[in-house]
C-alpha positions as CSV (number, residue, x, y, z in Angstrom):
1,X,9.4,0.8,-41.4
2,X,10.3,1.9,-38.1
3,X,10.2,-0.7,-35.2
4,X,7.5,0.5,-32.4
5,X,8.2,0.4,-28.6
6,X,6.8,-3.1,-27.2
7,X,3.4,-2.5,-25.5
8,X,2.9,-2.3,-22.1
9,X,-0.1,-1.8,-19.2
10,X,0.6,0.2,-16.2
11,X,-1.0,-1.9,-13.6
12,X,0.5,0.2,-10.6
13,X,-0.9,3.4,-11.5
14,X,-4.6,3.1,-11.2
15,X,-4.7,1.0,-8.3
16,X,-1.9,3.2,-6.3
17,X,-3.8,6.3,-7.5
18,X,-7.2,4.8,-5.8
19,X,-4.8,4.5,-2.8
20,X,-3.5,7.6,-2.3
21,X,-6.9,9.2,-2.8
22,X,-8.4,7.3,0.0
23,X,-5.0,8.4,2.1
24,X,-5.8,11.4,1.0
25,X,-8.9,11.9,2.2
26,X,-8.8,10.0,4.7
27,X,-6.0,13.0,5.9
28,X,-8.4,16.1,5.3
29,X,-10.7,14.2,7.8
30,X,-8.2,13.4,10.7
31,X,-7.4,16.8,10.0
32,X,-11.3,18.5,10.0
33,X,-11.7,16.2,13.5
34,X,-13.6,18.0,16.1
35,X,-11.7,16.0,19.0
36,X,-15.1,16.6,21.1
37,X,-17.1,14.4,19.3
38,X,-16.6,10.8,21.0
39,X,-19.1,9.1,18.2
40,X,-17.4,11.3,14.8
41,X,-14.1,10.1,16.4
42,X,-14.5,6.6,17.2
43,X,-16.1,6.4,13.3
44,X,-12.4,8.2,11.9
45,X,-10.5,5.7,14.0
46,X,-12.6,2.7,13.0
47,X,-12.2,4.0,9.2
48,X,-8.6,4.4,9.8
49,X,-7.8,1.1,11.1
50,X,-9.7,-0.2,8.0
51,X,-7.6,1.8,5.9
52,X,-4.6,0.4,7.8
53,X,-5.7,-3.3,7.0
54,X,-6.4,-2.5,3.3
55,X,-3.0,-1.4,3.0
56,X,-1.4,-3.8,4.4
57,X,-3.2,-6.1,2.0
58,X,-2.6,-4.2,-0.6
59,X,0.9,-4.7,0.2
60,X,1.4,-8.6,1.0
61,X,-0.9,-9.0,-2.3
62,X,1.4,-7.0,-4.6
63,X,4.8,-8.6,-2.8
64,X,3.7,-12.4,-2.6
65,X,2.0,-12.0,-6.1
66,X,2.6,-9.1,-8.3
67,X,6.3,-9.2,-7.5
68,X,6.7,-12.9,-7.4
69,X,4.9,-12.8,-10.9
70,X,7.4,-10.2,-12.4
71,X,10.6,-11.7,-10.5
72,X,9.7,-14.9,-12.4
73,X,9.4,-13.7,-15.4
74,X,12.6,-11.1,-15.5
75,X,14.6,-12.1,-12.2
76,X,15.9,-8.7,-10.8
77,X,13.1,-6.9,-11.8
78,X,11.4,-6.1,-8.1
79,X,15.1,-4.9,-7.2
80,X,14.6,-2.1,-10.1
81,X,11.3,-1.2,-8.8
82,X,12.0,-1.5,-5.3
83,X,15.7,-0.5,-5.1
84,X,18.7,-2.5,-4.4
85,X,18.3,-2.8,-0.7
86,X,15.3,-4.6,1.3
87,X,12.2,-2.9,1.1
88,X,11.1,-1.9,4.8
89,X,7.7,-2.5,4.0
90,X,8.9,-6.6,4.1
91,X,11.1,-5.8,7.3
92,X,7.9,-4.8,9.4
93,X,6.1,-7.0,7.9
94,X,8.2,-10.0,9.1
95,X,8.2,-8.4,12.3
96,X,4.4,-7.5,12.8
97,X,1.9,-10.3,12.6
98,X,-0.9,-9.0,9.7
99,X,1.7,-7.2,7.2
100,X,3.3,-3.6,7.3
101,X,0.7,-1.7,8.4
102,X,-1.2,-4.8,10.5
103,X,0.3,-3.0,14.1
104,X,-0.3,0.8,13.0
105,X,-3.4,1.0,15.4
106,X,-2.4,-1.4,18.2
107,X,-1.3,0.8,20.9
């Protein structure tokens, strides 16, 4: 009898898919702006910033506990996923009080 594959569960795909719709839409709308609307424009902004802080969330969450998770269970593991050099997400992160994106709509 042939031996079958082990199972697995993609966990990154749905949740990254949800992101990159919201990105995504997000986009066509910056896009669509009418730059002479004040009100339609501070809403964009507003929904961008609160894009920006779900991102950077996202991000701690998946680095301080997805990646912690998997590193602990098969050490190396984040440097497959990630690459073999620091991921610049963590550098800016350090840097930037509130995570990667948490200074994308200071200035």
């Amino acid at each position: 009898m042939p031996r079958s594959a082990p199972a697995t569960h993609d966990f990154y795909g749905p949740i990254h898919k949800g992101i990159r719709l919201a990105l995504t839409q997000l986009l066509v709308r910056l896009g669509a702006a009418d730059g002479a609307d004040e009100q339609a424009l501070a809403t964009l902004l507003g929904d961008l910033r609160d894009q920006c802080a779900i991102s950077a969330g996202h991000l701690a969450h998946e680095d301080a506990e997805v990646h912690a998770a998997l590193e602990a269970r098969a050490p190396g593991s984040t440097t497959r996923l990630l690459g073999p050099r620091p991921s610049s997400r963590r550098v800016r992160g350090d840097r930037n009080p509130g995570g990667a994106a948490g200074a994308c709509l200071r200035h």
